[in-house]
N, CA and C of each residue as an Amber inpcrd file, in Angstrom:
protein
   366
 -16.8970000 -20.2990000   0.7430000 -16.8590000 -19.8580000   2.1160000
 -17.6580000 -18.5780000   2.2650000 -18.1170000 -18.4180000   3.3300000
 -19.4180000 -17.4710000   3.6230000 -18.7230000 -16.6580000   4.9420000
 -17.7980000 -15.0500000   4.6960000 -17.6540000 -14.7760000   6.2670000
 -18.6390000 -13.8370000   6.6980000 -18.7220000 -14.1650000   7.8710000
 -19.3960000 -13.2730000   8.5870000 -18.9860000 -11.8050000   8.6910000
 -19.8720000 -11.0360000   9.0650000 -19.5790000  -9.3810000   8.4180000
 -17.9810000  -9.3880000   9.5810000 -17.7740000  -8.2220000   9.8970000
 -16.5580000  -7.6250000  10.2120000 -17.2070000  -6.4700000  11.0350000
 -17.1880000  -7.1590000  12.2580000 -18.6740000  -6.4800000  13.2240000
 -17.1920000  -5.5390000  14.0600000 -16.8930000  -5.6670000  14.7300000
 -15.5460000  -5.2210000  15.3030000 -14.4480000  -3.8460000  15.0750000
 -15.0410000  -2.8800000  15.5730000 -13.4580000  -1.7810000  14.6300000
 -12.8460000  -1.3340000  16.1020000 -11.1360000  -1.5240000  15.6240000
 -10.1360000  -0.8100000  16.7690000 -10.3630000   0.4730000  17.4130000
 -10.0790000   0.0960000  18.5320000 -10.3880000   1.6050000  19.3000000
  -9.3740000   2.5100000  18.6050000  -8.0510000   2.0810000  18.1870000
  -6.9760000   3.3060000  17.6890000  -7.0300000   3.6230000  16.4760000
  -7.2210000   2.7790000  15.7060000  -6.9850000   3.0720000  14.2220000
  -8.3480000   2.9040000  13.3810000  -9.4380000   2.3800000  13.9000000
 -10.9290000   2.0280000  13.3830000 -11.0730000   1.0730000  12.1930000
  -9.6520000   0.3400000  12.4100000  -9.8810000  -0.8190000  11.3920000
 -11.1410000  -1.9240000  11.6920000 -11.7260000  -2.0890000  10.8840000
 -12.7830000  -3.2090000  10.7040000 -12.3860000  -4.5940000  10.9080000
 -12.7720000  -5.4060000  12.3230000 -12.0560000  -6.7430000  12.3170000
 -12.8200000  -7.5540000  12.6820000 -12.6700000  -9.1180000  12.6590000
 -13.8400000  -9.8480000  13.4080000 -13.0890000 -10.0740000  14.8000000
 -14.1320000 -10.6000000  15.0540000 -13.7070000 -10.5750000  16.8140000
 -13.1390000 -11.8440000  17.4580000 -12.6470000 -12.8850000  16.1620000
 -12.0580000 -14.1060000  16.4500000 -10.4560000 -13.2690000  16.2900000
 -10.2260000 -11.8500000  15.8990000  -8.4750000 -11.5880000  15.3160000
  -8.3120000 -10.8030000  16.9690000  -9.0380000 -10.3120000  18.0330000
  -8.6200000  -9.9550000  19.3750000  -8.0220000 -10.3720000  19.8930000
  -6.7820000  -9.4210000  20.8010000  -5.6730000 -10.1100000  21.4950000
  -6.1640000 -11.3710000  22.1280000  -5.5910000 -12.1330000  22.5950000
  -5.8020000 -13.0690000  23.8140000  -6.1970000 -12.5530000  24.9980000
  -5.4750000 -11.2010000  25.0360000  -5.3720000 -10.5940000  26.4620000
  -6.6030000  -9.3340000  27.0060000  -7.7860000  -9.2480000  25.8150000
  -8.2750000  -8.5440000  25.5340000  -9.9450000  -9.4820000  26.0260000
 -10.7680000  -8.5510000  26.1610000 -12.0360000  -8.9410000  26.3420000
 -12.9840000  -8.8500000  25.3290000 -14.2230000  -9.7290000  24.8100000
 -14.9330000  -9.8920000  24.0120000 -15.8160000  -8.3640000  23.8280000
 -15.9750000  -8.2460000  25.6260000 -16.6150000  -6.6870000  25.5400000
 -15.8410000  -5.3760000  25.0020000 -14.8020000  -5.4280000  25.3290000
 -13.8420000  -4.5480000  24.3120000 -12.3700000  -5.1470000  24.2140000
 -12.9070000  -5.6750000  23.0680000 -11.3150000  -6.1670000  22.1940000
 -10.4690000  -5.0300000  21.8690000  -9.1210000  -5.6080000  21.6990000
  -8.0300000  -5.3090000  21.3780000  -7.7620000  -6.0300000  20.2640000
  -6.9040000  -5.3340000  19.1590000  -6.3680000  -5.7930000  17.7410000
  -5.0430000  -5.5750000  17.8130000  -4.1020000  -6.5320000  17.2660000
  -3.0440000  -6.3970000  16.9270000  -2.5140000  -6.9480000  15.8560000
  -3.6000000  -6.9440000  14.9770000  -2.8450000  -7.3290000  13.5550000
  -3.1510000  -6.1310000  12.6370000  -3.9560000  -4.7550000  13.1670000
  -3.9870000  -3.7330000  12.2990000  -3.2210000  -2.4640000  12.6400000
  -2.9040000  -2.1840000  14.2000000  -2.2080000  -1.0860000  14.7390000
  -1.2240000  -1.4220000  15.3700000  -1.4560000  -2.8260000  16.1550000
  -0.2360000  -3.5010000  16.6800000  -1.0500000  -2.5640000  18.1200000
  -1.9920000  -2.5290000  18.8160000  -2.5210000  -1.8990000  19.7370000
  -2.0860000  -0.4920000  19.8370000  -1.7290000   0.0560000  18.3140000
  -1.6490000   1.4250000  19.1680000   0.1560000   2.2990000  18.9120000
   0.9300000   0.6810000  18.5050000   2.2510000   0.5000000  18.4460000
   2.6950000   1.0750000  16.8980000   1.5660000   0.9460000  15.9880000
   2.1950000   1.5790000  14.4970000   1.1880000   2.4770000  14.2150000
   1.7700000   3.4270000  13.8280000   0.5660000   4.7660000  13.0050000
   1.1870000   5.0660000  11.6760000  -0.1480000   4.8400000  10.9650000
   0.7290000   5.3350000   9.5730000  -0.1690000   6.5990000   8.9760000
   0.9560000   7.1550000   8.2410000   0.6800000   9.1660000   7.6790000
  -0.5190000   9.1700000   7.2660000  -1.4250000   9.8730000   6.7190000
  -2.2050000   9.5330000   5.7020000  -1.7430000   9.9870000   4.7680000
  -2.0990000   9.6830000   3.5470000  -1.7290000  10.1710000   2.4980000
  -1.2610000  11.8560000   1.8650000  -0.2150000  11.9800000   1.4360000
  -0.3620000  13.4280000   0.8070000  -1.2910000  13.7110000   0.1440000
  -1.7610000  14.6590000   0.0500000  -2.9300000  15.1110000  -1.4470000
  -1.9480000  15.0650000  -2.6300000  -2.9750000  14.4760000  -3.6630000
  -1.8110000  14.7160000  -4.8530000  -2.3790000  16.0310000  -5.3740000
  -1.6670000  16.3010000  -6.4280000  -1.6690000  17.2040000  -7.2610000
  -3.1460000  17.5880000  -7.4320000  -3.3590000  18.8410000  -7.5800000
  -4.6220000  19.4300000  -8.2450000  -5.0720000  18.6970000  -9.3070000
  -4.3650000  18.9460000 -10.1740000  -4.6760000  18.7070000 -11.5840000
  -4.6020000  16.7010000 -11.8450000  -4.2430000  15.8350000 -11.1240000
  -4.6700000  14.5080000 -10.5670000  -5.5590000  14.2070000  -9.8850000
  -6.0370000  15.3010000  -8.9610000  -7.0370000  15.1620000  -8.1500000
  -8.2730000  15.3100000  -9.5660000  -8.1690000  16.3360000 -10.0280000
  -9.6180000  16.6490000 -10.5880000  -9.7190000  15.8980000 -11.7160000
  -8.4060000  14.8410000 -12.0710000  -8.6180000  14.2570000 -13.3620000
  -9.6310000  12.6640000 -12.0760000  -9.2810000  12.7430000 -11.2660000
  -9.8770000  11.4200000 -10.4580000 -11.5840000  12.1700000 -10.0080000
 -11.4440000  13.0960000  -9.5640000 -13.0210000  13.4490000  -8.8760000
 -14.2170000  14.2690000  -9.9450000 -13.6670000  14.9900000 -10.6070000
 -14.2090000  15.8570000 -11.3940000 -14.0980000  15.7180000 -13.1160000
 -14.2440000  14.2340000 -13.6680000 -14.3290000  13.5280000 -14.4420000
 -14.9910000  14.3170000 -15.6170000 -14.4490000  14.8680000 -16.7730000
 -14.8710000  15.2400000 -18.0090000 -14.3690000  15.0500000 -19.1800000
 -15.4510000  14.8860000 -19.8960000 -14.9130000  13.6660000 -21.3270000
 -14.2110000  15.1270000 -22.5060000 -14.7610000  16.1020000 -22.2960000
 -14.4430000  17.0910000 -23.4040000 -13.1800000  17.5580000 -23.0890000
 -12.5040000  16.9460000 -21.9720000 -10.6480000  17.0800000 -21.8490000
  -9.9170000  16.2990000 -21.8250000  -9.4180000  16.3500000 -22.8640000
  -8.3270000  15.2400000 -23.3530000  -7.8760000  14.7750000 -22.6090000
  -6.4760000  15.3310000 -21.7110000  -6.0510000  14.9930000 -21.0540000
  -6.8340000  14.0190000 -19.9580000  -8.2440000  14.3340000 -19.6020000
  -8.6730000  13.3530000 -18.4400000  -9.0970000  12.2720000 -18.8950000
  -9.4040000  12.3340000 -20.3010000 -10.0580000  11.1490000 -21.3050000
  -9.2360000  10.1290000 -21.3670000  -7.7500000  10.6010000 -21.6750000
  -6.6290000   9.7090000 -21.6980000  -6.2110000   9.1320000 -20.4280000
  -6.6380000   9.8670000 -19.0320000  -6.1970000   9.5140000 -17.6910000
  -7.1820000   8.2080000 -17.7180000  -8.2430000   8.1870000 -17.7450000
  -9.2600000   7.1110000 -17.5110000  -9.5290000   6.2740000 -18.5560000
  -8.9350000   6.5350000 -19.5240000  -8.4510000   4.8770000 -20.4740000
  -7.6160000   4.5140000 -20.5850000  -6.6360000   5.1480000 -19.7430000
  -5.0660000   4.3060000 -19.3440000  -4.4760000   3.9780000 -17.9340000
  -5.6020000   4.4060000 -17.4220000  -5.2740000   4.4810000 -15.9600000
  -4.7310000   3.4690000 -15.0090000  -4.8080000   1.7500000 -15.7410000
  -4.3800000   0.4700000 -15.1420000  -3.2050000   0.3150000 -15.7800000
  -2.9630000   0.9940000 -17.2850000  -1.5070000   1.0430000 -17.8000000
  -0.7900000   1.6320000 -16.7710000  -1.2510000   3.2360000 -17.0020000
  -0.2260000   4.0780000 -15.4040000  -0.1110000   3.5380000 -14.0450000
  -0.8900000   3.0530000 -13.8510000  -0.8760000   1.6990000 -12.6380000
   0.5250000   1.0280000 -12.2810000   0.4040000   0.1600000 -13.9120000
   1.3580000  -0.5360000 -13.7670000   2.5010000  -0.6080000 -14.0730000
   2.8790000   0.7600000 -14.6400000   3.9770000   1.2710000 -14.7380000
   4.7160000   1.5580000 -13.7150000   4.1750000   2.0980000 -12.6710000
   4.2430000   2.5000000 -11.4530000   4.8620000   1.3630000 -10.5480000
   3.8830000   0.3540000 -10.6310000   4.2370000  -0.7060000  -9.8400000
   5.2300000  -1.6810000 -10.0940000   5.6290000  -1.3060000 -11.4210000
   7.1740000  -1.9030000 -11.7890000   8.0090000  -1.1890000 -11.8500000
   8.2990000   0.0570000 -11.6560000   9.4670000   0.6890000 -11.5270000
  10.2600000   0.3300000 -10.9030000  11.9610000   1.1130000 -11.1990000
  13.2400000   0.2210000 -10.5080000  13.0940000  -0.0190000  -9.3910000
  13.7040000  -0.9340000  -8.4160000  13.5470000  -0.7240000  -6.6920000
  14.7090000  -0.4630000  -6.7080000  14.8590000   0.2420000  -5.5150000
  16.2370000   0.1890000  -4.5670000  16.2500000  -0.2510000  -3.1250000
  17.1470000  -1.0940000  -3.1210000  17.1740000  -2.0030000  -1.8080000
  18.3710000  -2.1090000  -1.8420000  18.8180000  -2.6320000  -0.5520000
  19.9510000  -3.2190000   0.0490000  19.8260000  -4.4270000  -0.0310000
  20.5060000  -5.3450000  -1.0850000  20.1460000  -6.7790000  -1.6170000
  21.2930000  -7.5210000  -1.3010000  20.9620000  -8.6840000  -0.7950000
  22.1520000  -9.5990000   0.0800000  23.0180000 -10.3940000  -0.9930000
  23.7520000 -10.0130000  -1.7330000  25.2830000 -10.4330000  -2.4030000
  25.4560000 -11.7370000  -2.2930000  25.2940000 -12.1240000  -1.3790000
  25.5760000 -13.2790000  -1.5040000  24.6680000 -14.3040000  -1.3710000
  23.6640000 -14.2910000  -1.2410000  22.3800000 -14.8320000  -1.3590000
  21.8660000 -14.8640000  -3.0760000  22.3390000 -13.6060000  -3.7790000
  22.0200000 -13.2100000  -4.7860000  22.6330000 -13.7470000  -6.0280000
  23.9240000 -14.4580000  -5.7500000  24.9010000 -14.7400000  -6.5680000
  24.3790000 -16.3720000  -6.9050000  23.7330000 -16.7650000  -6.6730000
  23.2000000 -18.3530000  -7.4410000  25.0280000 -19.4340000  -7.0860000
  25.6570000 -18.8800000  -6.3650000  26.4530000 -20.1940000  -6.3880000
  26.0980000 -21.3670000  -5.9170000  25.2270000 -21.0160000  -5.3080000
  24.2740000 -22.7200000  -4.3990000  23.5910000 -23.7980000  -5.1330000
  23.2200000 -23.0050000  -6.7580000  22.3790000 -23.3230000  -7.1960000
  21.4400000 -22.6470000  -7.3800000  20.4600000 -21.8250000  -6.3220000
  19.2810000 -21.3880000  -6.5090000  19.7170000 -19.8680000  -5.9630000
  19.2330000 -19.0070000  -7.3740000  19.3090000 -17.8330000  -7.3300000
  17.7680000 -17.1840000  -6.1440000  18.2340000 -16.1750000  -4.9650000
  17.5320000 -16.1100000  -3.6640000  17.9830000 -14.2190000  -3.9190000
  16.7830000 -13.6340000  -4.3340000  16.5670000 -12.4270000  -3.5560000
  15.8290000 -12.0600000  -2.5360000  17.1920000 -11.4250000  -1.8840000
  16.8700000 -10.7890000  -0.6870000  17.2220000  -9.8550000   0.0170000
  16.1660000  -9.2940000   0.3700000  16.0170000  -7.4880000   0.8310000
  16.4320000  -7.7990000   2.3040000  17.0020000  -6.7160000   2.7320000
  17.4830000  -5.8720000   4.1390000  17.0070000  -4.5670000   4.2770000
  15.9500000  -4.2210000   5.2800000  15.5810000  -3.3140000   5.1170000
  14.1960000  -2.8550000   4.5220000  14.5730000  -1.5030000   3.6410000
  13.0260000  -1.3120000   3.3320000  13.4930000  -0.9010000   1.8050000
  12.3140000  -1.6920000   1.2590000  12.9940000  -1.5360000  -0.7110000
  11.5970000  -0.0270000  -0.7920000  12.4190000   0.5890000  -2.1060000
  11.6080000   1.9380000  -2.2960000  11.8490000   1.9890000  -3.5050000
  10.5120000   2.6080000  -4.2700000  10.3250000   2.5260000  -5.7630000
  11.4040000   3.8660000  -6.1950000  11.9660000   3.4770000  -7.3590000
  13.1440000   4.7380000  -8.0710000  12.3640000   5.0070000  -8.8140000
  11.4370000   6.2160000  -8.9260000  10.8510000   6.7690000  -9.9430000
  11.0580000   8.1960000  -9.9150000  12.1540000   8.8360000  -9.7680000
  12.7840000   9.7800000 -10.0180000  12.8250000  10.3930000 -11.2330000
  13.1000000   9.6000000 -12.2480000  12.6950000  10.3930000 -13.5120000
  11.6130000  10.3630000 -13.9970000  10.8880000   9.7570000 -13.2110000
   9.3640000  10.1320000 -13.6000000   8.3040000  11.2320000 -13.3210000
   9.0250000  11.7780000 -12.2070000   8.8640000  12.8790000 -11.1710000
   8.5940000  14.1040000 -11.9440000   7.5370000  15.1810000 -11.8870000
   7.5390000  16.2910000 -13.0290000   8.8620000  17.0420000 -12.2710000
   9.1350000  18.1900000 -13.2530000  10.5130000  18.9100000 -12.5020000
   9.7430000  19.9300000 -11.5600000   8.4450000  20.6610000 -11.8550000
   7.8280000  21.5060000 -10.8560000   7.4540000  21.0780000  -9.6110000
């Protein structure tokens, strides 16, 4: 499949869209999106800055420091360490308990990574 570029960005949020994802209710001459801001309806933070010393192991890349040497040949390990850490959720009990037969997790709410002890203490 061959798509066509992603000619289209939201007036609110400047997401990049094609112009077949515009509301219904919206005009070709200026579309409306609602599968990236919800028109306007969701804003999300930007990011915190991380740490100094993360930042410069990501932008300011040097092999004669250990420490950054080890950041950038393990860096999909730390990845994925990350991305498996514990969750905590509000998990439905009884959905969860396999008496049906088929064991069914399921979240209520919003699940959030427990990486608390991973956290430096400073």
């Amino acid at each position: 499949h061959v798509f066509p570029p992603m000619e289209r960005t939201c007036l609110y949020c400047n997401a990049r869209m094609w112009i077949d994802e515009c509301l219904q209710a919206s005009s070709s001459t200026s579309p409306r999106f609602g599968l990236c801001c919800s028109n306007r309806k969701i804003t999300v933070p930007l990011p915190l800055v991380p740490p100094q010393a993360l930042l410069d192991f990501v932008t300011n890349y040097d092999q004669s420091n250990q420490q950054a040497e080890n950041f950038h040949t393990n860096i999909r390990a730390f990845n994925n360490a990350f991305a498996f850490a514990s969750i905590k959720a509000n998990v439905d009990k009884n959905l969860a308990s396999g008496r049906n037969g088929v064991f069914t997790f399921c979240i209520n709410g919003t699940m959030y990574h427990n990486i608390g002890s991973l956290r430096s203490q400073d």
